[in-house]
C-alpha positions as CSV (number, residue, x, y, z in Angstrom):
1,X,-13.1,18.8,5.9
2,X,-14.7,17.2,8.9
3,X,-12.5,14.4,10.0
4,X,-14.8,12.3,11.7
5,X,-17.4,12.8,9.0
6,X,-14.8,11.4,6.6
7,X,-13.4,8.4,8.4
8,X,-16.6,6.6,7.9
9,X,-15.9,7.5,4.2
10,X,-12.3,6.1,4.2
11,X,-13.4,2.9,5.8
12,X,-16.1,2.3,3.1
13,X,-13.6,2.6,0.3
14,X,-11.2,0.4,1.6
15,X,-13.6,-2.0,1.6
16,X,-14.9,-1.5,-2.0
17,X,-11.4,-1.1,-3.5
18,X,-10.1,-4.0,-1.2
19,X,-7.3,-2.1,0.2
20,X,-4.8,-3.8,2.5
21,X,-5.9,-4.0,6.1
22,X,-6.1,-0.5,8.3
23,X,-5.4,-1.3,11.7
24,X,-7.2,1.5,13.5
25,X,-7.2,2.3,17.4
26,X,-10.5,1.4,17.8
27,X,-10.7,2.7,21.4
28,X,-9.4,6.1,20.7
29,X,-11.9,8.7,20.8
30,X,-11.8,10.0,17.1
31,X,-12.7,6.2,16.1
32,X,-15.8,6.2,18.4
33,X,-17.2,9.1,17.1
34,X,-16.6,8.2,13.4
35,X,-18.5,5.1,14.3
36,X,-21.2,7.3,15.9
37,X,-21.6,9.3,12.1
38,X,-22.2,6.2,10.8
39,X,-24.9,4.9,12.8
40,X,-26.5,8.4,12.5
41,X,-25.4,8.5,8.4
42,X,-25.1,4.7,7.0
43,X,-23.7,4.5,3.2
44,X,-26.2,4.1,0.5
45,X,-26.9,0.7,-0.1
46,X,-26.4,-0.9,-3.4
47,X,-30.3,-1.8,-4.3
48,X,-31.6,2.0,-4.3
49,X,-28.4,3.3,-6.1
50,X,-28.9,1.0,-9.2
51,X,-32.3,0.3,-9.0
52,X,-32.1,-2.0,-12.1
53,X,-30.4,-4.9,-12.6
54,X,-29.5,-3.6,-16.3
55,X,-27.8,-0.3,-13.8
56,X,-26.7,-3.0,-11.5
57,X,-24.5,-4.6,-14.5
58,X,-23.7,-1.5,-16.0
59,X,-22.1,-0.3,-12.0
60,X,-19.9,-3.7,-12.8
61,X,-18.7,-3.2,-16.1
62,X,-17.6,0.0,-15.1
63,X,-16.0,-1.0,-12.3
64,X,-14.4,-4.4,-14.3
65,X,-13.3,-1.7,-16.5
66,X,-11.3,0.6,-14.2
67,X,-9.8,-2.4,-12.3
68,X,-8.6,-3.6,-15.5
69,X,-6.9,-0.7,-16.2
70,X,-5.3,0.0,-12.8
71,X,-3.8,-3.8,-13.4
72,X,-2.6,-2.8,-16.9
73,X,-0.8,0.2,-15.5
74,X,0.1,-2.1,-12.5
75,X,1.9,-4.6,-15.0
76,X,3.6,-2.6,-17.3
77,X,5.6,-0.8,-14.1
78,X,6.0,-4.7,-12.7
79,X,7.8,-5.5,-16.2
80,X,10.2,-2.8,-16.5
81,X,10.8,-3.5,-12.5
82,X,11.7,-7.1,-13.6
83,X,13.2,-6.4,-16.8
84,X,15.6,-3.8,-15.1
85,X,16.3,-6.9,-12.6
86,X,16.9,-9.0,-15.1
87,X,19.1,-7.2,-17.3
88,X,21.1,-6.8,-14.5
89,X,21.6,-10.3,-13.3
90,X,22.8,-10.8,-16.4
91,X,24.8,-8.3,-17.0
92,X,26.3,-9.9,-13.5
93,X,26.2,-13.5,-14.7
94,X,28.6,-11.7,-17.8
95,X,31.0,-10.6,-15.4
96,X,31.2,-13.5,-12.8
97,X,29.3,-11.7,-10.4
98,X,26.1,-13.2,-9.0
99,X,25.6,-12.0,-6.0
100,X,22.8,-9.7,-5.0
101,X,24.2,-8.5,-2.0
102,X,24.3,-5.0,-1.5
103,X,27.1,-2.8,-0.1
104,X,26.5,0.0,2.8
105,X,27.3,2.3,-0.1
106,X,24.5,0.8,-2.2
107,X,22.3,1.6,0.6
108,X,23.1,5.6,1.2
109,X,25.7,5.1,4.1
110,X,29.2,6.2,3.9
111,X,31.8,5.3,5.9
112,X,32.3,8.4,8.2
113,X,28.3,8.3,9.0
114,X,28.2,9.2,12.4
115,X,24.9,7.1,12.9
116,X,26.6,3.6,10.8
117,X,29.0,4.2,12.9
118,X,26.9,4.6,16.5
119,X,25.1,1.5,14.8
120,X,27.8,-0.8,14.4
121,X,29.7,-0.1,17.5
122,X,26.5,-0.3,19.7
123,X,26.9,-1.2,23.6
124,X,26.1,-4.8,23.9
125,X,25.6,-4.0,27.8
126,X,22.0,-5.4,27.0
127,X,22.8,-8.9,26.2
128,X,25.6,-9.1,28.8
């Protein structure tokens, strides 16, 4: 697949779907010449595509529809995130133990990790 025939592409969804912001180097040269498609190739616009307004509504229901299902799927893994996290603080309140701090361990670092250990005994030369 062409890459600078897709970028245009990419950008254009982003935009539809509202996708976080992209930052793109918009001086590099692969940028420039995506741009340069576009001029040459512009995206459909919406008024020959659904060239009702009975098509026009039906393109929104559809898409109404599918963004309601991406939140319903969305939602049900947000509850069992926050159910998991809320079992466990109180399964922590049960034992005494509030905190939510987490231990080296909890994070993948052991005690003999030569990089921890590079980390925590860093030259402060810097700030001397």
């Amino acid at each position: 697949m062409n890459v600078r025939q897709n970028f245009p592409h990419t950008l254009d969804l982003n935009e539809v779907y509202n996708l976080p912001n992209l930052y793109y180097n918009t001086s590099g040269s692969l940028y420039t010449e995506a741009m340069n498609v576009r001029q040459n190739f512009p995206p459909i616009s919406y008024f020959p595509r659904y060239p009702t307004r009975e098509a026009w509504n039906a393109h929104k229901a559809r898409e109404r529809s599918a963004f309601n299902a991406r939140e319903m799927v969305m939602d049900g893994a947000w509850e069992e995130q926050f159910g998991e996290y809320e079992r466990a603080q109180a399964a922590a309140t049960d034992i005494g133990n509030t905190s939510t701090t987490f231990t080296m361990e909890d994070l993948g670092f052991r005690e003999d990790d030569r990089f921890l250990h590079n980390f925590m005994n860093a030259n402060d030369s810097a700030d001397s």
